[in-house]
N, C-alpha and C positions, 0 to 999 in steps of 0.2 A: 586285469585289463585296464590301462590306461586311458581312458575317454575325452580327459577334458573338462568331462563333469564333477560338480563337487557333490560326491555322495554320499558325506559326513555330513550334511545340513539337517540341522535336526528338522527341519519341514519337509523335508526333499525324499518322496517318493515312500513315504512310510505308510504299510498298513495300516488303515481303520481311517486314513482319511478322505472325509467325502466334503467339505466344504473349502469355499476359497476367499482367503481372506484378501483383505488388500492389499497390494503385495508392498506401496512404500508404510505402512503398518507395521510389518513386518520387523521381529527384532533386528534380525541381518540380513536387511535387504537388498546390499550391500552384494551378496551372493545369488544373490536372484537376479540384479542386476546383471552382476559377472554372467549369470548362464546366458540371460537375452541379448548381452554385447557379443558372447565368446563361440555363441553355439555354432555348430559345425553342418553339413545336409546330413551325411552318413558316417555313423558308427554301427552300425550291426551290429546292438545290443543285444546277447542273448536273456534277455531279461529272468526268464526261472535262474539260469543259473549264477544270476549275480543276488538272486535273491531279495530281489525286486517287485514292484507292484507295476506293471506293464501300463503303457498308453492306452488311456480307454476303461481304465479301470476305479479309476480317481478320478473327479473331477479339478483338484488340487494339479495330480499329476498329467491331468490334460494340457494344465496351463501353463505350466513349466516346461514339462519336457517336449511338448507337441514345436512350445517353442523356437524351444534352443536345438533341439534335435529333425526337426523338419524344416529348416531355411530353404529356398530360393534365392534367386535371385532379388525377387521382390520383397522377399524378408530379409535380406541382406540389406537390402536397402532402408526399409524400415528400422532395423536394427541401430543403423547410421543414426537417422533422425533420434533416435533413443539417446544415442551418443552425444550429440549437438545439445540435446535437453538437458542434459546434466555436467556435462565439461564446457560445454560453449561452443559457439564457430570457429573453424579452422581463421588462419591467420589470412588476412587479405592474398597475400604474396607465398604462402602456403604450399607448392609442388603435391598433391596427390597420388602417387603411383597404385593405380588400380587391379588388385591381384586377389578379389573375390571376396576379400574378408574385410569391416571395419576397420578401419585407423583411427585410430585413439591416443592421447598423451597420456602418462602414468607421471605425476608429478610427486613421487614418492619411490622409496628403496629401504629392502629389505635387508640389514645385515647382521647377523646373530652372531659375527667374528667367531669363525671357525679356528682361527688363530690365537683366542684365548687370549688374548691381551687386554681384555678386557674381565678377563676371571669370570665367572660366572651371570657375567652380565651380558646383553644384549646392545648392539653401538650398529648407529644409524648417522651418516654421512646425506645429508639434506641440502641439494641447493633450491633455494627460491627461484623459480621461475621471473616471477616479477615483486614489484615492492605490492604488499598487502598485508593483510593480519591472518594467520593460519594457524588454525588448529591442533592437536596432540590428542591422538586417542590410544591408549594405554588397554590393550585386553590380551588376555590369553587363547591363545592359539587352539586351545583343547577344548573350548566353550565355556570353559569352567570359571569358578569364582566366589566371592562370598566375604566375610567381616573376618574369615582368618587369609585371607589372601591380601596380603602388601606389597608395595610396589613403589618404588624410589625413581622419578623422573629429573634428570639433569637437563639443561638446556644450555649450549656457550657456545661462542664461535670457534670456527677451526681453529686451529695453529697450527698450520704444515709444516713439518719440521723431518731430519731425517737425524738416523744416529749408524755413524759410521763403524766398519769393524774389518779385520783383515784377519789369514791365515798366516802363519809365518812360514818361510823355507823350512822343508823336513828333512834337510841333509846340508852336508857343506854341498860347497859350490864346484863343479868338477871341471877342472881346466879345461877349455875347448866346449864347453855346453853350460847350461843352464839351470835352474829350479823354478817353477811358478807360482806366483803369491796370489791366494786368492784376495779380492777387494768385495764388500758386502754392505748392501745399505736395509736399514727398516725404515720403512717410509708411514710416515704418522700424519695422521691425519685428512689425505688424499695428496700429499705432495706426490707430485709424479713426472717431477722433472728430472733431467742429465744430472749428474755427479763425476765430478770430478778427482780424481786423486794421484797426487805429487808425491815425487819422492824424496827428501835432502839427505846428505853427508853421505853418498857412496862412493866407499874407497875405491882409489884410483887403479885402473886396471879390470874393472866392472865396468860393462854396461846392462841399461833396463831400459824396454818400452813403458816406464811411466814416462807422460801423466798417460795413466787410462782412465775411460770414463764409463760408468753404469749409464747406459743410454737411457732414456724415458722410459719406465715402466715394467724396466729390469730390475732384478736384486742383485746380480752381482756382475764381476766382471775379473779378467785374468791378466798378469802382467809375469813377466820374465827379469830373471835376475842373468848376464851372462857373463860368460869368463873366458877371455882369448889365452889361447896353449900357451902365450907368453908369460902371463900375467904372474906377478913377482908376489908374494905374501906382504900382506900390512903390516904397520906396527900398532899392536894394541888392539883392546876390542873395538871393533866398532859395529854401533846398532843404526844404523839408518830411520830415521822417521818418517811415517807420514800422514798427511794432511787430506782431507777432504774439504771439496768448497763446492756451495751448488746457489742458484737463483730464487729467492724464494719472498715473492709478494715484490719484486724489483730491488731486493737488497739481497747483495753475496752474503752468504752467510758460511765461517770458514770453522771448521772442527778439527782436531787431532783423531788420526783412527787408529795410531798406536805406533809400535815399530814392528823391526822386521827383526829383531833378536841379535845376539850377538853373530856375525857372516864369521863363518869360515872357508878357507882354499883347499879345496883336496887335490887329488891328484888325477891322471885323464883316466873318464871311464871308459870302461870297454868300446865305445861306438861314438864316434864324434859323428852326429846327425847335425843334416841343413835338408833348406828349403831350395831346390833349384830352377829355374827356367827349361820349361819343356823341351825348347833346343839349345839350349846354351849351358853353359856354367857360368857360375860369381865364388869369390872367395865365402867362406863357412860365415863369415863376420860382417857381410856386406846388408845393407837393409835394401833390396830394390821392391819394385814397386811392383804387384798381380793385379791389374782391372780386371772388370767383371763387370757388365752391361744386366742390370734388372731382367729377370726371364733367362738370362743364359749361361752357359758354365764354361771354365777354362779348365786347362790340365796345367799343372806342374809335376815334377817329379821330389822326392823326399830322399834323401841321397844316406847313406850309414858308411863312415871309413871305421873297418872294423881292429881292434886293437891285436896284434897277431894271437892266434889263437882261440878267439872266439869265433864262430862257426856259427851261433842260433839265432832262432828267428827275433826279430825285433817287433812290436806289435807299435802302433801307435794310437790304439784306441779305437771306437765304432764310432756310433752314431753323434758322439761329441769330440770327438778325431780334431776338431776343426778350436784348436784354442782361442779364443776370445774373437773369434770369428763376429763382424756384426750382427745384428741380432735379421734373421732372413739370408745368413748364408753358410753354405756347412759344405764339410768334404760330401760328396756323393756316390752314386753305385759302392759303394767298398763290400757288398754282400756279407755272408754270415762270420768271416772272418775278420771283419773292419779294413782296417788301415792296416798290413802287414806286409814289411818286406821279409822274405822266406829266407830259409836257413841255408846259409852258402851264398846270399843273393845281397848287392850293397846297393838296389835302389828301386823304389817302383810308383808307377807312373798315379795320381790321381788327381779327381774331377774335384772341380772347386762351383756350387752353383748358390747361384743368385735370385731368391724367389723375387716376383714383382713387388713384394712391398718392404724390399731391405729399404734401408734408411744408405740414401747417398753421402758420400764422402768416404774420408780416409781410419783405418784404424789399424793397429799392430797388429799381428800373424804372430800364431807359431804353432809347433806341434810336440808333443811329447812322447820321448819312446821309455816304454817301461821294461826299463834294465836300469841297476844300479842307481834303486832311489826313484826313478823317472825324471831321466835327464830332458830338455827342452833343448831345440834349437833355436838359432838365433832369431831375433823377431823381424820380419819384411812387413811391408806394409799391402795392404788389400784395398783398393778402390776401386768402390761401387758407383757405376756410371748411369745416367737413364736410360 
């Protein structure tokens, strides 16, 4: 049962005690605090069975739990003033939205990097509030401790930095269609700005929607290599490179993220897929433009001219259907099936939506169908409007 309350406190609700100390005396008073800031009116504790020493039966645990566990509104209030005693007064200019429970600032963050990049250590991202002198307190989580417990504290300023990475095309490139490059940042240090990344030296007779860009607070993003039915074979290898460059403390700072490997031209796969206009058609190779208004959704249709002789279904993927779609807007309804035009069938219709907090402007489109490799269609652009 989740309550709320910290029921690890080693003072907190234990048999045999009958005296009450003072509670900022207290080793971790800290938690005794939390309970009289955090307490709640109702939990319907069943106390035998949490194995517990009940209200009424302590006088210790009068003092705590009658606390934290029997608010009003009037102890809500009071609890406030407890607040103001030890964080301070709110800010002159301060908005209050009144919703039953104390407000409080928490001028600290907890981060144990679940991500392990910091190897067995513990990494803590701190901004100051304001200019003053602040303390470091260094304990164990478990209560525990002692002259064989060590412990190494670092202190330095950020450096937000990112380090760029790419997927390379898993096939050659198939006349009339496409392959997709994955783009990938790790963001160090709380960087959590846009990235961008460009592409040089793709042979002629290719096109690609770079530059694409990892929006704020993404890790990756997707970009399209494509190849018109005409397109004539290179001379020689060629690896394309590319670069990553992003804003960081007001200076571009510009990286290599690798290349795209040596390209090769194959031959047409089975399904030249495009992106079409709900009532119109465009050439396979045209980039035109889907708006999408924040809150609402358009239809297009997703078109397959199928190679003579294939007949099956083409799928174009579920619930990430929607390639390099801005971040708040995805293909919609596609049901347990996803994106799929049916076997015998060269087109079907789907919902393109816009939650309220996509991020406005322009970004590349496209979709991929999986047959041969998972070829992509050309990339149109998607604008998100308010």
């Amino acid at each position: 049962m989740d309550t709320g309350v910290r029921w690890d406190h080693p003072e907190f609700l234990k048999p045999g005690i009958t005296s009450v100390p003072d509670p900022t005396a207290c080793e971790d008073y800290t938690r005794v605090r939390d309970i009289l800031i955090h307490g709640a009116s109702e939990y319907n504790i069943n106390w035998a069975s949490e194995g517990l020493v009940a209200p009424g039966t302590s006088t210790l645990a009068n003092y705590k739990v009658q606390s934290a566990l029997m608010m009003d509104k009037e102890e809500i209030s009071k609890a406030y003033e407890i607040k103001t005693q030890i964080l301070g007064p709110d800010a002159a200019d301060e908005k209050q939205v009144a919703n039953g429970l104390p407000v409080f600032e928490v001028f600290y963050e907890n981060d144990d990097d679940p991500t392990r990049r910091a190897g067995k250590n513990s990494r803590l991202l701190f901004k100051a509030p304001d200019n003053a002198a602040y303390t470091v307190r260094v304990a164990d989580t478990r209560g525990e401790g002692g002259d064989n417990f060590g412990y190494k504290l670092a202190i330095r300023p950020a450096r937000p930095a990112f380090k760029p990475s790419l997927a390379k095309p898993n096939a050659e490139i198939r006349k009339g269609a496409g392959r997709e490059v994955i783009v990938r940042v790790d963001r160090v240090d709380g960087f959590d700005g846009p990235v961008t990344f460009e592409l040089n030296g793709l042979p002629e007779g290719l096109v690609s929607s770079f530059p694409v860009t990892i929006q704020s607070g993404q890790r990756y993003a997707l970009a399209s290599i494509w190849a018109a039915e005409s397109t004539k074979p290179w001379k020689g290898d060629v690896s394309p490179k590319v670069v990553a460059s992003a804003k960081i403390l007001g200076e571009i700072v510009v990286q290599e993220a690798g290349d795209l490997g040596v390209l090769k031209l194959g031959e047409q796969p089975r399904i030249v897929p495009s992106i079409q206009p709900i009532d119109g058609s465009v050439g396979v190779s045209e980039n035109w433009t889907l708006k999408v208004r924040r809150g609402h959704s358009v239809s297009a249709r997703v078109v397959v001219r199928r190679k003579e002789g294939f007949q099956g279904q083409v799928s174009f993927g579920k619930e990430n259907a929607g390639r390099n779609a801005p971040h708040g807007v995805y293909v919609d309804n596609i049901g347990l099936n996803g994106l799929l035009v049916r076997q015998g069938e060269n087109e079907r219709v789907f919902v393109l939506t816009a939650d309220p907090i996509a991020e406005l402007g322009k970004r590349s489109f496209f979709l991929r169908g999986e047959v041969d490799g998972k070829v992509t269609t050309h990339p149109i652009t998607v604008e998100v409007l308010p």
